[in-house]
C-alpha positions in Angstrom: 0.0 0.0 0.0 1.3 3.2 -0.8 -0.2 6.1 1.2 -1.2 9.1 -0.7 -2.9 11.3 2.3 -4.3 11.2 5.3 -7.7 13.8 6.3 -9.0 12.8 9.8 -10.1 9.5 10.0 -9.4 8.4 6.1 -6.5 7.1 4.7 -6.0 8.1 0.8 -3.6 5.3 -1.0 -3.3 3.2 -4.0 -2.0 -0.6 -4.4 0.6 -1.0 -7.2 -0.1 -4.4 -8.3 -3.5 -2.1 -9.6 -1.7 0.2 -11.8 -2.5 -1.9 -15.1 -6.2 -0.5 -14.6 -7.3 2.7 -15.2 -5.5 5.4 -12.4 -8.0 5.4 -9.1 -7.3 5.5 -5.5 -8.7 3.5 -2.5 -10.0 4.9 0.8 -10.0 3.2 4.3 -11.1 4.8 7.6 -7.9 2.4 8.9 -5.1 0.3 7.7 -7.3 -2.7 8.6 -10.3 -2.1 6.9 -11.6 -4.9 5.1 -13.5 -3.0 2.6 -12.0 0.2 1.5 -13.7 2.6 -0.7 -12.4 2.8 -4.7 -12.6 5.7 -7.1 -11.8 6.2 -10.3 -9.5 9.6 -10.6 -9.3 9.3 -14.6 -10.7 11.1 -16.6 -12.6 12.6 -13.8 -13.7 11.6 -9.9 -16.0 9.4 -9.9 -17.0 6.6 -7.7 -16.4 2.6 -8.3 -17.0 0.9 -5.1 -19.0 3.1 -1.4 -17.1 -0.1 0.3 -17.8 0.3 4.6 -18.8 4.3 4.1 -21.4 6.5 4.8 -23.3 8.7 2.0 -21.7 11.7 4.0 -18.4 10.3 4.3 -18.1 9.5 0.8 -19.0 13.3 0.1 -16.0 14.5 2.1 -13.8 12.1 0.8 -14.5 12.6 -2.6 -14.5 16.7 -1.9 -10.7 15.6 -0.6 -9.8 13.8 -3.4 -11.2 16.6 -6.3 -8.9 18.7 -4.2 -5.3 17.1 -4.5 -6.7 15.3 -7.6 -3.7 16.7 -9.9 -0.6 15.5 -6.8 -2.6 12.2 -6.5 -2.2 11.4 -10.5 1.0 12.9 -10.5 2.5 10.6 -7.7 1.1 7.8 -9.3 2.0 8.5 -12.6 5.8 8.6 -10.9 5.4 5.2 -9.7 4.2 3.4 -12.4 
């Protein structure tokens, strides 16, 4: 897992064995979270899987991640 943020309780980070699909980001409320969140950052923020969240909780994270949405892709994009 690499970690991409952390906003109060959520944990922004990415898995490399997923970098053959299309460029999203996972979301957990902790690093042992059985089902995370997943959202699709390319072309545009958009959500795949709600996983264990709230409606409201997916609105802030998804406010979070349309907010660093260009470092996100652009530390991914260094990693692959």
């Amino acid at each position: 897992m690499s970690k991409l943020a952390e906003y109060k309780n959520f944990i922004i980070f990415f898995w490399s064995y997923d970098l053959k699909e299309k460029i999203h980001v996972h979301v957990s409320k902790n690093r042992k979270q059985k089902n995370p969140s997943k959202f699709w950052i390319d072309p545009e923020v958009s959500l795949f899987d709600k996983g264990d969240f709230t409606e409201k909780e997916i609105f802030d994270v998804e406010r979070i991640i349309i907010k660093y949405l260009d470092t996100f892709k652009d530390r991914i994009e260094r990693y692959r």
